[in-house]
C-alpha positions as CSV (number, residue, x, y, z in Angstrom):
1,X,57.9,84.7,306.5
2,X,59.7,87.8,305.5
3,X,59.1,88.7,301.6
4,X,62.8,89.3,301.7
5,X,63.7,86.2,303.5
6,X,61.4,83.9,301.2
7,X,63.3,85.7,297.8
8,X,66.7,84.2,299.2
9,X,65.2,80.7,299.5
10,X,63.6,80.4,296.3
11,X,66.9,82.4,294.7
12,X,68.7,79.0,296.6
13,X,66.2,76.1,295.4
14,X,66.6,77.8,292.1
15,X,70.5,77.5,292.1
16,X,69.9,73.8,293.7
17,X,67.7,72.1,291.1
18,X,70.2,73.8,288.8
19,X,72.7,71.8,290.4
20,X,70.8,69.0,291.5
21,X,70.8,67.3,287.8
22,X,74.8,67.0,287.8
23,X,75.0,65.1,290.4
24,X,72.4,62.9,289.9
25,X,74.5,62.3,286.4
26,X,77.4,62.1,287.8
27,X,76.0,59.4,290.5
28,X,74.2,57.3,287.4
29,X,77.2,57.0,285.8
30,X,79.6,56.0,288.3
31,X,77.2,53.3,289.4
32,X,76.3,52.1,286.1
33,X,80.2,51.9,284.8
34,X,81.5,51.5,288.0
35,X,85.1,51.1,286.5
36,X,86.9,49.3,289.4
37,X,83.9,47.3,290.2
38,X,83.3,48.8,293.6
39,X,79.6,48.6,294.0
40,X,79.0,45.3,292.1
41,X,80.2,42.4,293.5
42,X,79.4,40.3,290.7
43,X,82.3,40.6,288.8
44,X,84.2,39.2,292.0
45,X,81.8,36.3,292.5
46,X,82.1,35.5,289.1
47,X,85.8,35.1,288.8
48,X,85.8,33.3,291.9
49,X,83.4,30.2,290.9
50,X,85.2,30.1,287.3
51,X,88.4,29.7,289.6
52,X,87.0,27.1,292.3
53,X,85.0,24.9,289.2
54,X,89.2,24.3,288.3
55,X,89.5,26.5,285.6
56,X,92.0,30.1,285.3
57,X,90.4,33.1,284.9
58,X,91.6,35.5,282.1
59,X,91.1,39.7,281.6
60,X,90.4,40.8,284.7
61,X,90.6,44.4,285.4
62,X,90.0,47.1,287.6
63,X,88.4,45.2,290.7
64,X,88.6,45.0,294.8
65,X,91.4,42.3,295.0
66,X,90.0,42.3,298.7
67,X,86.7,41.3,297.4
68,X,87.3,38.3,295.4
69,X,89.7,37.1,297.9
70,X,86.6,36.4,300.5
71,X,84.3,35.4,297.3
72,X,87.3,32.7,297.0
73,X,86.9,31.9,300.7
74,X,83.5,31.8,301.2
75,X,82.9,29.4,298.5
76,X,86.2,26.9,299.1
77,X,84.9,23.5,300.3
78,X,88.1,22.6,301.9
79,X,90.3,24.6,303.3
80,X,93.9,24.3,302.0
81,X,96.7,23.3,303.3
82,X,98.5,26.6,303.4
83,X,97.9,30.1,301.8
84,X,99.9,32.8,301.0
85,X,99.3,36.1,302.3
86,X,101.3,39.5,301.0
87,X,101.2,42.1,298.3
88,X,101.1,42.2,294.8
89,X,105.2,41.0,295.6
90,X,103.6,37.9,296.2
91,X,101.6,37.1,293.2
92,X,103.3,35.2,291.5
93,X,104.3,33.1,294.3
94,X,102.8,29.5,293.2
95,X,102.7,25.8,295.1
96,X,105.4,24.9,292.0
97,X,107.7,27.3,293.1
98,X,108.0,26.5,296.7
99,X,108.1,22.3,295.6
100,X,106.2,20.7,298.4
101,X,103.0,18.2,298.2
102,X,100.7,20.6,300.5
103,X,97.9,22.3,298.4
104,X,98.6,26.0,298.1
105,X,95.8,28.8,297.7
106,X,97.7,32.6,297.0
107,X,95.5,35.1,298.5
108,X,97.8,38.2,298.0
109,X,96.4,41.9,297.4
110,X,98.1,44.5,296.3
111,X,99.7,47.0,298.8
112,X,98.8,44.3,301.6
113,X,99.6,45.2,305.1
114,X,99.1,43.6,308.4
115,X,95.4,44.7,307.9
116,X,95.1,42.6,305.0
117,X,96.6,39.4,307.0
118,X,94.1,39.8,309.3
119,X,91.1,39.8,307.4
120,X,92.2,37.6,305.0
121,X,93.0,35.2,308.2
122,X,89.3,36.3,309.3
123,X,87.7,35.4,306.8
124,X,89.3,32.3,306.8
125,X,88.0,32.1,310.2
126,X,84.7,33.1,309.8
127,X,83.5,30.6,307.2
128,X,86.4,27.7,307.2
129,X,89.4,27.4,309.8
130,X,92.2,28.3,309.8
131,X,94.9,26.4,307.5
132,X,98.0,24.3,308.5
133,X,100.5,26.9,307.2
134,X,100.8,30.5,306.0
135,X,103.5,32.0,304.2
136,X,103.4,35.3,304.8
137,X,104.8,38.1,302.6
138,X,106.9,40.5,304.5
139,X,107.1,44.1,302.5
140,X,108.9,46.7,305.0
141,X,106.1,49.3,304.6
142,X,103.8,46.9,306.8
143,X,105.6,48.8,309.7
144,X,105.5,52.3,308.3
145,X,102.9,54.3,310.3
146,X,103.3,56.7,307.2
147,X,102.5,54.1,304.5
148,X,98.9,55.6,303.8
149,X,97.2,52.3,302.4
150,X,93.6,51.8,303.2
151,X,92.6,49.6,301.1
152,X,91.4,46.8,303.8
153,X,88.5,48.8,304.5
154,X,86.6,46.3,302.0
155,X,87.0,43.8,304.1
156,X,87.2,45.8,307.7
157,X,84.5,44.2,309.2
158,X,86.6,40.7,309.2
159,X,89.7,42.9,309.9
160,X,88.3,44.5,313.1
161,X,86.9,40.4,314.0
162,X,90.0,38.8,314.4
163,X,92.3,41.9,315.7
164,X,89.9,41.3,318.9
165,X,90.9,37.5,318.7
166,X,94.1,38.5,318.3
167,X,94.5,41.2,320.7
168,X,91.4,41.4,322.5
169,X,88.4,44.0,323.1
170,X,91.0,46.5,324.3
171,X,93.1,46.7,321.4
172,X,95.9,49.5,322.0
173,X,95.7,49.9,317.8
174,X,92.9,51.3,316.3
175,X,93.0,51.3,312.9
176,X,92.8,53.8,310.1
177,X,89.1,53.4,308.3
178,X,86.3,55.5,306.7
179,X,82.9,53.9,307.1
180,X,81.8,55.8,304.0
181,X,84.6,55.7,301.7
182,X,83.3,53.5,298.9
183,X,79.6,55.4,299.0
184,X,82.1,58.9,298.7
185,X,82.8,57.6,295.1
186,X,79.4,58.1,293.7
187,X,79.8,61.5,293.5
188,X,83.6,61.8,293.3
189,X,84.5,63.9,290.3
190,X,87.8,62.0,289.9
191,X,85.8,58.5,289.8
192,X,83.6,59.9,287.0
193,X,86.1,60.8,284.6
194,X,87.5,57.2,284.7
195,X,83.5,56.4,284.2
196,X,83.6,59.1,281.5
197,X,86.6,57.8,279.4
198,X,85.3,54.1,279.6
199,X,82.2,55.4,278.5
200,X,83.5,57.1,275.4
201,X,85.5,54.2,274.1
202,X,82.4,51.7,275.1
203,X,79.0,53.4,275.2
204,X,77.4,49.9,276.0
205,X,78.6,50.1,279.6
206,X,75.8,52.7,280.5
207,X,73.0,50.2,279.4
208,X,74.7,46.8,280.7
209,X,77.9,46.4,282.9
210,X,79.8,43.3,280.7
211,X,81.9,41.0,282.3
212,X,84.5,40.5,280.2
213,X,86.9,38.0,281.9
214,X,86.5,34.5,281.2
215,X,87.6,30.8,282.4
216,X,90.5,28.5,280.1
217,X,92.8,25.7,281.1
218,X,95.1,27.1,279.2
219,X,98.0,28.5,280.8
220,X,100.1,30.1,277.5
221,X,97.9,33.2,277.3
222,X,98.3,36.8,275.9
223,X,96.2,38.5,278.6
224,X,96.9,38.2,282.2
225,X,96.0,35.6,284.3
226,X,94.9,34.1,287.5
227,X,95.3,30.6,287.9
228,X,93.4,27.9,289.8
229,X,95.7,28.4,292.5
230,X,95.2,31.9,292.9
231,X,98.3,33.1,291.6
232,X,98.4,35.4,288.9
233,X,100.5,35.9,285.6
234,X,100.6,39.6,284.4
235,X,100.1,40.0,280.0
236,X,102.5,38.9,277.4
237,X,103.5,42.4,276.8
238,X,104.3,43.2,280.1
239,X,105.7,40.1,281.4
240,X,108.6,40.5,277.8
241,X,109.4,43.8,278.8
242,X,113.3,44.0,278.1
243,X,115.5,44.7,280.7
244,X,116.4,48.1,279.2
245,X,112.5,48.9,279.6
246,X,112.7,47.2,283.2
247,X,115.5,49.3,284.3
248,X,113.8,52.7,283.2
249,X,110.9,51.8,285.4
250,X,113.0,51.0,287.8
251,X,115.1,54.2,287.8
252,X,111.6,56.0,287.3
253,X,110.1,54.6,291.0
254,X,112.8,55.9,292.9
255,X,112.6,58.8,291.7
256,X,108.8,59.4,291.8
257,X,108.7,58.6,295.8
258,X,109.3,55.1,296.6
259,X,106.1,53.1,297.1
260,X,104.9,52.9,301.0
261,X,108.2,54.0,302.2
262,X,107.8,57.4,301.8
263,X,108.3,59.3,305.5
264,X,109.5,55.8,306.8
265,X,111.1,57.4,310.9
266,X,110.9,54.4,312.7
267,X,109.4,51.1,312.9
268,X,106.4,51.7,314.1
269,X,106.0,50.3,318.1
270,X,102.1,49.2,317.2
271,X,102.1,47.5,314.5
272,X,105.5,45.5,315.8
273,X,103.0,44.9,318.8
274,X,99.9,43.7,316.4
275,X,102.1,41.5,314.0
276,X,103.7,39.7,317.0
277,X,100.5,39.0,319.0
278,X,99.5,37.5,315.5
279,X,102.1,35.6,314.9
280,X,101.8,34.1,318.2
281,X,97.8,33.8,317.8
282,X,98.7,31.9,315.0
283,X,101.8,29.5,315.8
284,X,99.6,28.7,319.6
285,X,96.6,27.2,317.4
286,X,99.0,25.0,315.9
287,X,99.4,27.2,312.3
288,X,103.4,26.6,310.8
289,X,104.2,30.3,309.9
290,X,106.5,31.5,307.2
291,X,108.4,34.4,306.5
292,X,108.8,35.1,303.1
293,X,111.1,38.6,302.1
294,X,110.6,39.5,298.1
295,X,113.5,41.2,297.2
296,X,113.6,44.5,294.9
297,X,115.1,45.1,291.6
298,X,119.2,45.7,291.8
299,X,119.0,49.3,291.2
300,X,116.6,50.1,293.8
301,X,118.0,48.1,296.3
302,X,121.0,50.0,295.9
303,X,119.5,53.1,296.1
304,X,117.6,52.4,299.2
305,X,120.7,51.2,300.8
306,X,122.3,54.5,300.0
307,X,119.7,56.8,301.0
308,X,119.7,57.4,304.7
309,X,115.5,58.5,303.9
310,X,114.9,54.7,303.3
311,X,117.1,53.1,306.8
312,X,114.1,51.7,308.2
313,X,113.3,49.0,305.1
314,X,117.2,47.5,306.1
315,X,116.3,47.9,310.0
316,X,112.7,46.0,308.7
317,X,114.6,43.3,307.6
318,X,116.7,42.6,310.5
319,X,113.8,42.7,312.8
320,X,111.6,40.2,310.6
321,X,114.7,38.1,311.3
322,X,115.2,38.5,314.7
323,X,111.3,37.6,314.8
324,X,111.8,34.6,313.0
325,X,114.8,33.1,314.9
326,X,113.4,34.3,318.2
327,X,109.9,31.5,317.5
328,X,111.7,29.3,315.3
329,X,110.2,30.4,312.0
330,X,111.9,29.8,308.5
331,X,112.7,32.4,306.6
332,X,112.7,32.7,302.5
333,X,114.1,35.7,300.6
334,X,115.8,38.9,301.1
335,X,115.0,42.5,299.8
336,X,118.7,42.0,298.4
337,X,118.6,40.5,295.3
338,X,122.3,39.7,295.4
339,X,122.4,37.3,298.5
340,X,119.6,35.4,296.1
341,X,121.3,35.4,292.8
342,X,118.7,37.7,291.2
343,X,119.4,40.1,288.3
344,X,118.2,42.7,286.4
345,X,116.4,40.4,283.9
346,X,114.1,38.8,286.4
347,X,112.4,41.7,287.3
348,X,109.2,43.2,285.3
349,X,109.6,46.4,287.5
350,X,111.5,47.8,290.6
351,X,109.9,45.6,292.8
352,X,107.8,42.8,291.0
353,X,109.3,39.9,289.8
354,X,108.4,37.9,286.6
355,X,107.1,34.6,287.3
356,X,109.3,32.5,286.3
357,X,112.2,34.1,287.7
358,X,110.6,34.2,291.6
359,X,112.0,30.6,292.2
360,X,115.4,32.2,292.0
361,X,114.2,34.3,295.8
362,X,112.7,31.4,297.2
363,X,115.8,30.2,299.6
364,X,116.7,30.4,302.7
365,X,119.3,33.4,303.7
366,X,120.8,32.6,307.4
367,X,122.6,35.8,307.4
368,X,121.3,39.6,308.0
369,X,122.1,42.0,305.1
């Protein structure tokens, strides 16, 4: 080898062991804090045999929604009667709420999509059957091509399952994942500096990762909640938020871009394609399907109906109803909160409702708005 050749190699191994030790910090201490529990599923786990021994869990933070959801599942002895399937819109959806004697499990994620029904549905499928009814939770964004939520990818493997039971080994949709996403944050910078600020405020974390949530039958708690039927409660602070605070947030996510419906052309020809061949997957193995439209706080609502960037959430609406009178499907809710008698003061934020305000959107609405 060259003399001149072998001076610029050991100049780069020089340079490289230099950088070498960084990373191998940075990737301890993303794995040791690990501060939305993406490489431990113990935290997950956890929570969901404190739930299925009949007790609520309390103080959960920063975890894969996607994950405990098929913890839940794979653990259930029975499967329920019906589920509930949606976003975070859906949360606080509870078997009191909708009043009937069928035992209710709420499996919704935040930012769900039609992704998300399908592995949640697959996992069902996998380890269970599936149930007698689902109530599914119809955001307008789960037609949006633009929408840009991956977060499925946790739980792709029983996404990608059931899309070829639904659709078949030829699927026309093919969709959006990264096989190497969640390894990616062990040496993303951004990841570390939420490792770093946890760190600095709890130095414990980087000998021991605590779990700090914990099982009650209480239901009047401070912190937030998930209950035994998998619907969730958000903290006392939040959930008392005055309606002056309320509509500042609300004016505030307008204007910052409105969540998933941001580049919204057209109702996506796909996904129309995939959600139908589901819904008929479903309704043909004897499931009772449900339609379920969460409306959005006044303000926004108004806005969106006044901004010709946002037509495609109304045009949403009107096809989910044309869907659901087309296979004789009820539907529940609107995205207007006037046709359901909501107000400002039942919302914690432009789009979420507070708990016990949601029974207000659970009616039926025959006409299209």
């Amino acid at each position: 080898m060259p003399y001149g050749v072998f001076e610029k190699m050991k100049r780069f191994l020089i340079k490289l062991l230099g950088v070498v030790p960084i990373f191998i910090v940075i990737i301890f201490v993303n794995f040791r804090v690990d501060p939305a529990n993406i490489f431990k599923k113990d935290y997950e786990r956890k929570a969901a045999e404190i739930l299925l021994s009949g007790q609520s869990v309390v103080g959960m933070d920063n975890y894969d929604e996607r994950i405990l959801q098929e913890e839940i599942i794979r653990r259930i002895k029975e499967t329920p009667d019906a589920i509930i399937i949606g976003s975070s819109r859906v949360m606080t959806l509870s078997d009191e709420v909708i009043g009937n004697e069928e035992e209710y499990w709420n499996h919704g994620v935040s930012g769900a999509g039609i992704p998300d029904y399908l592995g949640i549905l697959g996992i069902y499928d996998e380890y269970s059957e599936l149930p007698g009814q689902v109530i599914i939770g119809l955001d307008p964004w789960i037609l949006n091509d633009n929408s840009g939520d991956t977060r499925y990818q946790s739980i792709a493997k029983y996404v990608d399952r059931f899309r070829k039971k639904v659709e078949g080994t030829d699927s026309r949709i093919q969709l959006e994942r990264n096989s190497f996403e969640k390894e990616m944050q062990l040496v993303s910078l951004s990841y570390f500096q939420s490792a770093f600020h946890l760190v600095t405020e709890n130095p414990e974390l980087l000998k021991k990762s605590a779990i700090e949530f914990y099982g009650t039958n209480k239901k009047d708690v401070e912190d937030s909640i998930r209950y035994t039927d998998g619907s969730i409660e958000y903290n006392k602070a939040f959930r008392e938020r005055s309606a002056e605070d309320t509509f500042a947030d609300a004016k505030t996510y307008v204007s910052q871009g409105i969540y998933q419906i941001e580049n919204y052309q057209m109702l996506s020809m796909e996904k129309r394609m995939l959600f139908e061949k589901m819904i008929d997957y479903l309704q043909k193995d004897g499931v009772d399907v449900i339609f379920y439209l969460p409306p959005y706080h006044p303000y926004v609502y108004e806005y969106i109906k006044e901004n010709k960037n946002y037509e495609m959430v109304l045009e949403a609406e009107r096809y989910f109803r044309k869907i659901a009178e087309g296979e004789g499907i009820k539907l529940y809710g609107s995205y207007n909160p006037e046709t359901l008698d909501c107000v400002e003061e039942d919302f914690l934020d432009g789009m979420h409702m507070k708990r016990e305000c949601i029974s207000k959107s659970w009616k039926q609405v025959s006409n299209v708005y």
